[in-house]
C-alpha positions in Angstrom: -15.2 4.5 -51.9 -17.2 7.7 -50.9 -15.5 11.2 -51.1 -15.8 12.2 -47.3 -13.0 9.2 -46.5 -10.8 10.1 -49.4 -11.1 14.0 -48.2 -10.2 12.6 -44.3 -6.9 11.1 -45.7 -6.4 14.1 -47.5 -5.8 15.9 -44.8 -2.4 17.9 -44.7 0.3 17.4 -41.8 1.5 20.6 -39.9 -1.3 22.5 -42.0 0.1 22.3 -45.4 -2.1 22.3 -48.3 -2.5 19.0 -51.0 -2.4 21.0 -54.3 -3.3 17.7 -55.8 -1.9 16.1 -59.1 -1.2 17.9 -61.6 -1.1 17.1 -65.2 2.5 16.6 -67.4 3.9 19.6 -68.4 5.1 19.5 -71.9 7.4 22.1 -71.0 10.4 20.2 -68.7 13.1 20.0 -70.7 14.1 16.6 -71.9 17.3 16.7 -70.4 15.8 16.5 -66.8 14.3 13.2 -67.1 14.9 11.3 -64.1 16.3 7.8 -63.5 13.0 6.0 -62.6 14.2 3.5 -59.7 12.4 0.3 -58.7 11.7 0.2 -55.1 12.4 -4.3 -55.1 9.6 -4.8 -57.1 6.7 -3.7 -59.5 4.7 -2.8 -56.8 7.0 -0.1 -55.7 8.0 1.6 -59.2 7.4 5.3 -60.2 6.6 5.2 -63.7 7.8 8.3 -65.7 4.9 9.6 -66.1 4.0 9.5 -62.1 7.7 11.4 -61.5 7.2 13.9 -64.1 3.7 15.0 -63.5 5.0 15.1 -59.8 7.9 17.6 -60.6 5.4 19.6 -62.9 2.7 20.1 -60.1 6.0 21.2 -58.2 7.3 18.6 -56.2 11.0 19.0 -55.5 13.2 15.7 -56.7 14.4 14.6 -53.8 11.5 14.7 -52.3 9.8 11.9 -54.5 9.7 8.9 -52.6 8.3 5.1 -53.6 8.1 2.9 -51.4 6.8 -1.3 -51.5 3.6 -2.4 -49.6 2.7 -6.4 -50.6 -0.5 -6.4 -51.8 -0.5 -2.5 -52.7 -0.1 -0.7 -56.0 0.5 3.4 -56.3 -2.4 4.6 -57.3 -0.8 6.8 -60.7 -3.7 9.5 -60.6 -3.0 10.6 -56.6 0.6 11.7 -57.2 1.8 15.4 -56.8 2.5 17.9 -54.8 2.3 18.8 -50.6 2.6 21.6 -49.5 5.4 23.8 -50.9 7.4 21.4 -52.5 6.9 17.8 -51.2 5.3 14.5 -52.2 2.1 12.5 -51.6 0.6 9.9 -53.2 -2.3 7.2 -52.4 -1.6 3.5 -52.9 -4.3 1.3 -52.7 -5.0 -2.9 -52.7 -4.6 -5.0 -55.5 -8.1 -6.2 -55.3 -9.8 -3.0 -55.4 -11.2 -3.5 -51.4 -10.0 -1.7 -48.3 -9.0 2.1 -47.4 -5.7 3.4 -49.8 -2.5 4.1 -47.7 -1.1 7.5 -48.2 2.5 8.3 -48.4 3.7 11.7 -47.3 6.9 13.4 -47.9 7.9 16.7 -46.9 10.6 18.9 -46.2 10.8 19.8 -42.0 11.2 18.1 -38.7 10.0 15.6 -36.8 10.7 14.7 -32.7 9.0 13.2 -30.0 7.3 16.5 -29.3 5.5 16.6 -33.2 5.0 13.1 -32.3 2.6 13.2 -29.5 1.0 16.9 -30.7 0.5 16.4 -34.2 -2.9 14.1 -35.5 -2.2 10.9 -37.2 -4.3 12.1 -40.2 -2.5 15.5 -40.2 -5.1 18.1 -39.7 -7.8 17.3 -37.2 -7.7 13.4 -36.9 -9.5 10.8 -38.5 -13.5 10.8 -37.6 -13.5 9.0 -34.6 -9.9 9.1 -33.4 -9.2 9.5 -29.7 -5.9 10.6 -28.4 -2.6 10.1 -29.9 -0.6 7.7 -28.8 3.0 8.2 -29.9 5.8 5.5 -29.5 9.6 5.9 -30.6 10.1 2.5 -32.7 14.1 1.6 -34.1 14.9 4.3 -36.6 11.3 5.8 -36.7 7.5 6.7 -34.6 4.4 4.9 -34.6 1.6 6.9 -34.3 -2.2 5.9 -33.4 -5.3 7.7 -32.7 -7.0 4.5 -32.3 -8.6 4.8 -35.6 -5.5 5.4 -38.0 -1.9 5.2 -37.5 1.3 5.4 -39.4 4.8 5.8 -38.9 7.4 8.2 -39.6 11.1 8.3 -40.5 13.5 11.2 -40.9 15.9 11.9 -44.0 18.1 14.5 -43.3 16.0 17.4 -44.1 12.7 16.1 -44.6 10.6 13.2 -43.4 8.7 10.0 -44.7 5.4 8.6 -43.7 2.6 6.4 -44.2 -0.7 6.4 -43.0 -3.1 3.5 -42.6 -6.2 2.4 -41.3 -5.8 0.4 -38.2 -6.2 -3.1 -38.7 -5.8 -3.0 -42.2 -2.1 -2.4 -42.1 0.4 -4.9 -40.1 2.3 -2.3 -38.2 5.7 -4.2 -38.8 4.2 -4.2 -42.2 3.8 -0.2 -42.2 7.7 -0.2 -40.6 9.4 -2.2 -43.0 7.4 0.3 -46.2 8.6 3.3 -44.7 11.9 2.5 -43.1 12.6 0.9 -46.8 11.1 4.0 -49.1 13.4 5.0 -51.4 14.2 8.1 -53.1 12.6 8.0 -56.8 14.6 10.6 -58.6 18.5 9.6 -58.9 19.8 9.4 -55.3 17.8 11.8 -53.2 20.5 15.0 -53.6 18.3 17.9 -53.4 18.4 19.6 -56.7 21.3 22.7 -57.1 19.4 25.7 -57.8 18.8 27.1 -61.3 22.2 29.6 -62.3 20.6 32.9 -62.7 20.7 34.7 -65.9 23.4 37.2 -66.9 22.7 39.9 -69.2 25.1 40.2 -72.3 26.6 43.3 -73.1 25.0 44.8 -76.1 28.1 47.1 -76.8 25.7 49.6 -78.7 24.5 51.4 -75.7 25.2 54.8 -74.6 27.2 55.3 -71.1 24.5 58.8 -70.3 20.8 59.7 -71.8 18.4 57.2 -72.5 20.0 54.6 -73.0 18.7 54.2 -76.5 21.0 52.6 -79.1 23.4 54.0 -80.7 23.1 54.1 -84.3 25.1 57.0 -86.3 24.3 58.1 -89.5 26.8 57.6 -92.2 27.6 60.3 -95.3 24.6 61.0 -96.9 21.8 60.5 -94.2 
């Protein structure tokens, strides 16, 4: 597969940057390992290592989607972070043949209007697209330029999508992935945020000057 089609499906939606995958960081804490959930199958399971290098790159948890595609595999490598704080990763055939279908999660909106304005590919449309062609669809949108399309759902805060090459991809097949995706970090609850840090009183510092320690000298120096 040559760069210039991986780089098309790289593209990011609304303008957001891929900050591509990043390595595990040795530093999260073991008690933040996630509950790894099967999405009905092999072929839709996170590994640990694919959640954890996701949150290290900076993907937020409940943004970490997996989602099943028969005959597709997540390809382990493509995982991390979109954008801010979302999720992207590349599956790609069993056999080795054919275009990879990227998944795309990320915090925002989605209506009929980002629908019809925004390119299937997310930045520019694919080489040879024509015009969008956007169609509501049960819980979701189908998208095509002609050239790619996927479909979109929305969860609460953020949004799920898939994007395929046309023809490779059954579009009830590309429904029932994404309309099925399911959150791959405990239940989807976005994370609380991290309790800031008090300061302790020290009890040794002065109320005026300074605020050097106190430390008084005692009979004979």
């Amino acid at each position: 597969m040559n760069g210039d089609r991986w780089k098309g499906l790289a593209q990011p939606v609304n303008g957001d940057r891929w900050k591509g995958p990043a390595r595990p960081s040795a530093g999260v804490p073991a008690g933040l390992l996630m509950v790894v959930l099967a999405a009905c199958g092999s072929q839709g399971a996170l590994s640990q290592e694919v959640v954890d290098r996701a949150r290290a790159s900076g993907s937020a948890p409940d943004l970490i989607y997996a989602v099943q595609l028969d005959g597709y595999r997540i390809l382990e490598q493509s995982a991390g972070v979109v954008g801010d704080e979302g999720f992207g990763a590349y599956y790609g055939t069993e056999d080795g043949t054919g275009e990879p279908v990227e998944l795309r999660v990320d915090r925002g909106a989605f209506d009929d209007h980002l629908c019809a304005s925004t390119p299937v590919s997310g930045g520019g449309g694919a080489p040879g697209g024509g015009a969008v062609r956007c169609e509501r669809d049960g819980d979701g949108w189908y998208r095509t330029d002609g050239v790619r399309q996927d479909y979109t759902v929305v969860r609460g805060d953020h949004f799920v999508r898939l994007v395929a090459a046309v023809g490779q991809v059954g579009r009830d097949a590309l429904r029932r992935a994404v309309t099925g995706a399911r959150p791959a970090v405990g239940d989807g609850t976005p994370a609380p945020p991290s309790p800031r840090r008090t300061a302790v009183p020290r009890g040794d510092l002065p109320t005026t000057g300074d605020g050097a320690p106190y430390n008084p000298v005692g009979p004979g120096g």
